[in-house]
DODOTI-214901 format. One record per residue: residue in three letters; x, y, z of N, C-alpha, C in turn. Coordinates in nm, 4 decimals. Layout:
BEGIN
<mipa residu="ALA" n_x="X" n_y="Y" n_z="Z" ca_x="X" ca_y="Y" ca_z="Z" c_x="X" c_y="Y" c_z="Z"/>
...
//
This chain:
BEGIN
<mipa residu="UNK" n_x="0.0811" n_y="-0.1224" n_z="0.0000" ca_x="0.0000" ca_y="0.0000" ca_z="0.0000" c_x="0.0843" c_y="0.1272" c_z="0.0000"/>
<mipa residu="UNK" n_x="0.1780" n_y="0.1111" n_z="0.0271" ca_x="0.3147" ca_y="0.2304" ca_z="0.0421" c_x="0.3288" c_y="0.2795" c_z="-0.0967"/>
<mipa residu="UNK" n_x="0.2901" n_y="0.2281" n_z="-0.2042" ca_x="0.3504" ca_y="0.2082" ca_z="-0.3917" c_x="0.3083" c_y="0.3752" c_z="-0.4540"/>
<mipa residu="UNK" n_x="0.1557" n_y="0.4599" n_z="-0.3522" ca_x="0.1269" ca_y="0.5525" ca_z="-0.4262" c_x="-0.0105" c_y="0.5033" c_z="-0.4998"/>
<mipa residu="UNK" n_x="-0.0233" n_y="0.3293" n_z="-0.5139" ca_x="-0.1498" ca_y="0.3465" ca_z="-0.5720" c_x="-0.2882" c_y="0.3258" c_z="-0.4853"/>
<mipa residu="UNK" n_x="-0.3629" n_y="0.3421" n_z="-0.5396" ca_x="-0.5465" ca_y="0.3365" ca_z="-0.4793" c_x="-0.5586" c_y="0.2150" c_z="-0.4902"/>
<mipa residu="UNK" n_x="-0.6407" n_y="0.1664" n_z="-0.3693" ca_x="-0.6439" ca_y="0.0357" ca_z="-0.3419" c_x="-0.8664" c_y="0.0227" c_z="-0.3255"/>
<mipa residu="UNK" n_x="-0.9266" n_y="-0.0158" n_z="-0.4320" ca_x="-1.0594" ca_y="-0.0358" ca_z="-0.3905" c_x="-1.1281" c_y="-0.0912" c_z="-0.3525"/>
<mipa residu="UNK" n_x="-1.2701" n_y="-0.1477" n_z="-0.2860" ca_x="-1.3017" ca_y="-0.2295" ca_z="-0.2205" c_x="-1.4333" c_y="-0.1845" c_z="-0.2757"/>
<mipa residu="UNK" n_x="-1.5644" n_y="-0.2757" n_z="-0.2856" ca_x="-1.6586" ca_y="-0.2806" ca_z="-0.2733" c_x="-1.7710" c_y="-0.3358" c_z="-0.2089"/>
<mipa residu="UNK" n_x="-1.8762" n_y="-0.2716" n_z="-0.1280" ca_x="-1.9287" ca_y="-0.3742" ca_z="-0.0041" c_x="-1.9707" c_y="-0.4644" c_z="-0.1091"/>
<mipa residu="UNK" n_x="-2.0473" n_y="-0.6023" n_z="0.0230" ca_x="-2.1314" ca_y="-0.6997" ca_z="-0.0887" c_x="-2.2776" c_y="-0.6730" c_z="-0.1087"/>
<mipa residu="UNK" n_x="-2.3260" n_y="-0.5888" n_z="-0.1239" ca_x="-2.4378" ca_y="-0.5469" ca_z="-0.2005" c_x="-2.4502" c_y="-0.4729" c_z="-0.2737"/>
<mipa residu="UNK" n_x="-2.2715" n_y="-0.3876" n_z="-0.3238" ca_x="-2.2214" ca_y="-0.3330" ca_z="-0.3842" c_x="-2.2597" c_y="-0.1620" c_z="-0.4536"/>
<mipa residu="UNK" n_x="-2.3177" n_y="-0.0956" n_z="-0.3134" ca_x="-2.3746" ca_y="0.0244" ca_z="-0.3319" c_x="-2.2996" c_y="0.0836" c_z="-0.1979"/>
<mipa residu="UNK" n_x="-2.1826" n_y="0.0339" n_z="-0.1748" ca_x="-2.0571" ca_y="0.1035" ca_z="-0.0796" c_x="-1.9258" c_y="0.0678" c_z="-0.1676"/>
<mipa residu="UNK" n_x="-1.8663" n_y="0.1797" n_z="-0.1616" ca_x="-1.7724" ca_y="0.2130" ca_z="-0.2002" c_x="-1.6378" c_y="0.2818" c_z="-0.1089"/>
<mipa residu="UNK" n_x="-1.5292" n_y="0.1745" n_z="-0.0791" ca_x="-1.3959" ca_y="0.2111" ca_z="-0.0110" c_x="-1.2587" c_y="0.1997" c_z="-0.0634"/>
<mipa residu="UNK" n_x="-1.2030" n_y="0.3519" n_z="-0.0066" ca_x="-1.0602" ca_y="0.3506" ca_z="-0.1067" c_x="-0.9603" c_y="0.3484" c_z="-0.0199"/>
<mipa residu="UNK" n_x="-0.8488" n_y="0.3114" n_z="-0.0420" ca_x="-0.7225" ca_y="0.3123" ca_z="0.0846" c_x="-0.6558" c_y="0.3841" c_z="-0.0064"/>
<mipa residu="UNK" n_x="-0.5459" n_y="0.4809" n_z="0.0200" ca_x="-0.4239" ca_y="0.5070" ca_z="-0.0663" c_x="-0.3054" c_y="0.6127" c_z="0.0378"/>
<mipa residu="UNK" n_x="-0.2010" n_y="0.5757" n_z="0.0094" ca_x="-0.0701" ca_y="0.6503" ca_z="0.0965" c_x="-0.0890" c_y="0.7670" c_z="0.0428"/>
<mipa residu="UNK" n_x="-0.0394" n_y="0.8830" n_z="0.1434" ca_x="-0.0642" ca_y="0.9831" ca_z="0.0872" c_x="0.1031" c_y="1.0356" c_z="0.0910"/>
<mipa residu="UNK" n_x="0.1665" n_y="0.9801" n_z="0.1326" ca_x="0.2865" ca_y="0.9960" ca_z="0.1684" c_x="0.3531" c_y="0.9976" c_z="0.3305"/>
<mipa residu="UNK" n_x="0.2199" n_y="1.0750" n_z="0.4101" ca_x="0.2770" ca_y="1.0998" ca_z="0.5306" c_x="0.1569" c_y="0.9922" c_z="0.6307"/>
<mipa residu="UNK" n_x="0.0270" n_y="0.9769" n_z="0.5457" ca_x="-0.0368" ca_y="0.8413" ca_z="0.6219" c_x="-0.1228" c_y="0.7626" c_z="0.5456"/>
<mipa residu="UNK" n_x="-0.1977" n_y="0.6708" n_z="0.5858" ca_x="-0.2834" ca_y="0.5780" ca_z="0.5252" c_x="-0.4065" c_y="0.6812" c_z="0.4917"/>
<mipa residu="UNK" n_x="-0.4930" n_y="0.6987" n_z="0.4028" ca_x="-0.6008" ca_y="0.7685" ca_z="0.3714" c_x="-0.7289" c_y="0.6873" c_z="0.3401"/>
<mipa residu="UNK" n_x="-0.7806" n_y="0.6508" n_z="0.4312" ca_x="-0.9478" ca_y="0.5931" ca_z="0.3745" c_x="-1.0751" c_y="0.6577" c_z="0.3520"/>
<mipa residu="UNK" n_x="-1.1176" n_y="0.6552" n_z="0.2275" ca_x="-1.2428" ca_y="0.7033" ca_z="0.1553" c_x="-1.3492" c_y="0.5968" c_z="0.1614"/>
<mipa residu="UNK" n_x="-1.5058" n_y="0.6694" n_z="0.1689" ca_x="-1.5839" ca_y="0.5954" ca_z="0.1737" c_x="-1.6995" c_y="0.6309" c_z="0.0971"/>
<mipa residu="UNK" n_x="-1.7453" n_y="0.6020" n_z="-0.0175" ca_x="-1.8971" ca_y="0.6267" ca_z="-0.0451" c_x="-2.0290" c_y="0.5149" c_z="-0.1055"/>
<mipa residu="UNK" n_x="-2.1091" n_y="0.5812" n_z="-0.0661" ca_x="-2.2368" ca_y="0.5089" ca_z="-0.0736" c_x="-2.3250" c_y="0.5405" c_z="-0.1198"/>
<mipa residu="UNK" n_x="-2.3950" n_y="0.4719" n_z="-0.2201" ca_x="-2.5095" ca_y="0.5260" ca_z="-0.3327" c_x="-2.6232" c_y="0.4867" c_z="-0.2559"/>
<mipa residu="UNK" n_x="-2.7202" n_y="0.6086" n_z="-0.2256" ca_x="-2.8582" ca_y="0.5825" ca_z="-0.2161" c_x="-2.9139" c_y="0.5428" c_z="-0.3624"/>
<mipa residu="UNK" n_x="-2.9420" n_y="0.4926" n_z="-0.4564" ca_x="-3.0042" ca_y="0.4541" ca_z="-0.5571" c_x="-2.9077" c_y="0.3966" c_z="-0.6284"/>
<mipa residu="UNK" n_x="-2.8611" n_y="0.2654" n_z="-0.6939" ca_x="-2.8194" ca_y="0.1903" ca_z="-0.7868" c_x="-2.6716" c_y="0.1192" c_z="-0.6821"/>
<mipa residu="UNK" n_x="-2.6129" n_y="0.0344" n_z="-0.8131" ca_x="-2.4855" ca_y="0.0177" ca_z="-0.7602" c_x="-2.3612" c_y="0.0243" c_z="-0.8488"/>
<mipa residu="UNK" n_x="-2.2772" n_y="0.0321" n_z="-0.7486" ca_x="-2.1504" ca_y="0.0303" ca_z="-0.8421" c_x="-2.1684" c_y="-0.0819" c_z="-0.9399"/>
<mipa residu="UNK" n_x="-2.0555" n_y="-0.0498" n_z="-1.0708" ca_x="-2.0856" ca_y="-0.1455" ca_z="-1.1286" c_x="-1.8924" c_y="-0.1711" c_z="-1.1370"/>
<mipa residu="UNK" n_x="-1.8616" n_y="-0.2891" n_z="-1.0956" ca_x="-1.7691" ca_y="-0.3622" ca_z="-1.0456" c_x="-1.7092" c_y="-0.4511" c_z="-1.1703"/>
<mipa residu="UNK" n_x="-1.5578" n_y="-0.4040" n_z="-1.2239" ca_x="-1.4782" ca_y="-0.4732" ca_z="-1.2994" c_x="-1.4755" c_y="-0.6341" c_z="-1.2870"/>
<mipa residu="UNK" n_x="-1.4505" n_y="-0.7463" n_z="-1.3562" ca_x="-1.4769" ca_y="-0.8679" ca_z="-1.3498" c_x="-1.2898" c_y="-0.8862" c_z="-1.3063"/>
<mipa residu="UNK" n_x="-1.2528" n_y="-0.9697" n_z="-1.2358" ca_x="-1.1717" ca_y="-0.9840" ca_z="-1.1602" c_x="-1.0626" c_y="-1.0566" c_z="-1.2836"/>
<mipa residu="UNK" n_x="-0.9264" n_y="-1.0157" n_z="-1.2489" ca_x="-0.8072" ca_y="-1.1021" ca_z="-1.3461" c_x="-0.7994" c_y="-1.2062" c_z="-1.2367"/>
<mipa residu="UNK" n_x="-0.6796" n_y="-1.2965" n_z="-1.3653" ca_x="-0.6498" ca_y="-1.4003" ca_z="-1.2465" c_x="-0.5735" c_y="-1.4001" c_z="-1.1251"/>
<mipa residu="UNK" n_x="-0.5032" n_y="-1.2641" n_z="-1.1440" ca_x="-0.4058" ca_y="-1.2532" ca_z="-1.0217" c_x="-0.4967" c_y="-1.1204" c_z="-0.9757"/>
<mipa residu="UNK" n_x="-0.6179" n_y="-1.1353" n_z="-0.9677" ca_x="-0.6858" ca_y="-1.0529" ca_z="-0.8303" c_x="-0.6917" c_y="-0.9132" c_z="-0.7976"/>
<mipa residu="UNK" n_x="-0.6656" n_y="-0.8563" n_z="-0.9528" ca_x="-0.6123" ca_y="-0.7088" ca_z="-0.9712" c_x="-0.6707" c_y="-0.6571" c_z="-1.1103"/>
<mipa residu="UNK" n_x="-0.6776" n_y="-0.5682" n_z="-1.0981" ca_x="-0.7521" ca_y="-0.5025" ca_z="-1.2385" c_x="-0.6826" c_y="-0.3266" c_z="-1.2598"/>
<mipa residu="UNK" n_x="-0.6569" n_y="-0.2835" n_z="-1.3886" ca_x="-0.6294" ca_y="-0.1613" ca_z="-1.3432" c_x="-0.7114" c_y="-0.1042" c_z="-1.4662"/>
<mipa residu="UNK" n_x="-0.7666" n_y="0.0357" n_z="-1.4079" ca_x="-0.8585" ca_y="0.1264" ca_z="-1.4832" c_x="-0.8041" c_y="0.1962" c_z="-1.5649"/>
<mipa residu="UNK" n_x="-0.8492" n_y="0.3037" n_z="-1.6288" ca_x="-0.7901" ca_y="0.4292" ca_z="-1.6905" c_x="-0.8606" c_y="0.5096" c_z="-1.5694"/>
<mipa residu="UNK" n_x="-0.8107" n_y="0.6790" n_z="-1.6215" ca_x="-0.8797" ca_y="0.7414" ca_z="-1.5443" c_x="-0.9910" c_y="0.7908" c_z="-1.5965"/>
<mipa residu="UNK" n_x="-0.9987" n_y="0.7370" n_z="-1.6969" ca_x="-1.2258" ca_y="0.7941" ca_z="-1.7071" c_x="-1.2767" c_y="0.6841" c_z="-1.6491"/>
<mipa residu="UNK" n_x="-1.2219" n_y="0.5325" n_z="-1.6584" ca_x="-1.3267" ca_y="0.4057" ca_z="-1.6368" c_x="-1.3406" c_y="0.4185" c_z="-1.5038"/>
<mipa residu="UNK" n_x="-1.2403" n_y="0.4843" n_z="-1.4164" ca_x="-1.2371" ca_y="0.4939" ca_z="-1.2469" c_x="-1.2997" c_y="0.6497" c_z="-1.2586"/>
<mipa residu="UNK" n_x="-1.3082" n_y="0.7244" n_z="-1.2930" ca_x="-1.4282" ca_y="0.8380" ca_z="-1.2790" c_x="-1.5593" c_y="0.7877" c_z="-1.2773"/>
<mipa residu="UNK" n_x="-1.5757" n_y="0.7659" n_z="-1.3894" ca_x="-1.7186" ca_y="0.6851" ca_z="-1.4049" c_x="-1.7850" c_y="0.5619" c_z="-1.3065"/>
<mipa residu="UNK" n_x="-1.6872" n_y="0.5040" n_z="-1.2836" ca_x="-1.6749" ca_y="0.3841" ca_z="-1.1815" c_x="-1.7511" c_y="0.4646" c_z="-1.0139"/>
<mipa residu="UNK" n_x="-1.6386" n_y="0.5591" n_z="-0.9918" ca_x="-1.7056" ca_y="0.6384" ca_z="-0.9087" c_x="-1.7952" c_y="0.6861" c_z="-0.8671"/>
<mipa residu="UNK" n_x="-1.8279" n_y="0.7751" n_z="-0.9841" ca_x="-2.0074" ca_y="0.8185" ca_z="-1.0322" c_x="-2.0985" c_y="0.7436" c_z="-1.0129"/>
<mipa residu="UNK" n_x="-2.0894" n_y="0.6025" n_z="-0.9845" ca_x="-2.1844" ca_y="0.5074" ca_z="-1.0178" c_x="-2.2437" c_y="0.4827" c_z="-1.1789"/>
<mipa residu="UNK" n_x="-2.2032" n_y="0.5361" n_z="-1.2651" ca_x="-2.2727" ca_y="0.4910" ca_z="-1.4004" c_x="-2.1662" c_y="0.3723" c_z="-1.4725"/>
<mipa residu="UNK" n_x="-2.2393" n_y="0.3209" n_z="-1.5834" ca_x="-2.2135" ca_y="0.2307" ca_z="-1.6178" c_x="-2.0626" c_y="0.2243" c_z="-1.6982"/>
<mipa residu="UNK" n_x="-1.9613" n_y="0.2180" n_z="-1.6471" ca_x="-1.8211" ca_y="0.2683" ca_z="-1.7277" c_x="-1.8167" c_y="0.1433" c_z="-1.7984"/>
<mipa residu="UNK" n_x="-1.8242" n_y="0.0281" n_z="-1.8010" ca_x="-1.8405" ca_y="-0.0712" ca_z="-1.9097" c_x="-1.8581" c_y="-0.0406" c_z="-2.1005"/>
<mipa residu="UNK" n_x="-1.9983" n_y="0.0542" n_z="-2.0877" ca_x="-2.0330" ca_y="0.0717" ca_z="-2.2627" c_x="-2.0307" c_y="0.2131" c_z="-2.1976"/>
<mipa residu="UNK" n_x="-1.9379" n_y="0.3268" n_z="-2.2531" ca_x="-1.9683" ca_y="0.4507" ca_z="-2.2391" c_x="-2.0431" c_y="0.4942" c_z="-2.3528"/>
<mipa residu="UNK" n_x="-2.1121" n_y="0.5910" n_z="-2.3676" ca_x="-2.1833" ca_y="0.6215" ca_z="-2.5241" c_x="-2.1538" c_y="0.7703" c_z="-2.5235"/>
<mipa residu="UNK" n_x="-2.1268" n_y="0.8059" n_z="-2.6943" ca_x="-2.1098" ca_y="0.9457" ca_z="-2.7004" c_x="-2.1707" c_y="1.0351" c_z="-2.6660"/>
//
């Protein structure tokens, strides 16, 4: 967790949303939670890691569907 990158978590009903990331001087945890819908959650690699761009993790955020974006 020391590396600089964001580390995410999603509850299991998947309308909570938690982030860990170093900020340099400590551990930083974020938390959010959608009253209406849910995250919609990358399908897992085999080594248990996935990495975004930064629109698919914007969007990811937002709660909308970063999977099919449309123009």
């Amino acid at each position: 967790p020391f590396s600089g990158h964001l580390f995410l978590f999603r509850g299991r009903r998947g309308d909570l949303l938690k982030a860990l990331w170093w900020d340099g001087q400590g551990l930083v945890l974020l938390a959010k939670r959608l009253e209406k819908g849910r995250f919609i959650w990358p399908t897992i690699a085999r080594e248990g890691s996935v990495t975004l761009t930064a629109a698919q993790f914007a969007m990811l955020v937002e709660g909308l569907d970063w999977r099919t974006p449309t123009s």
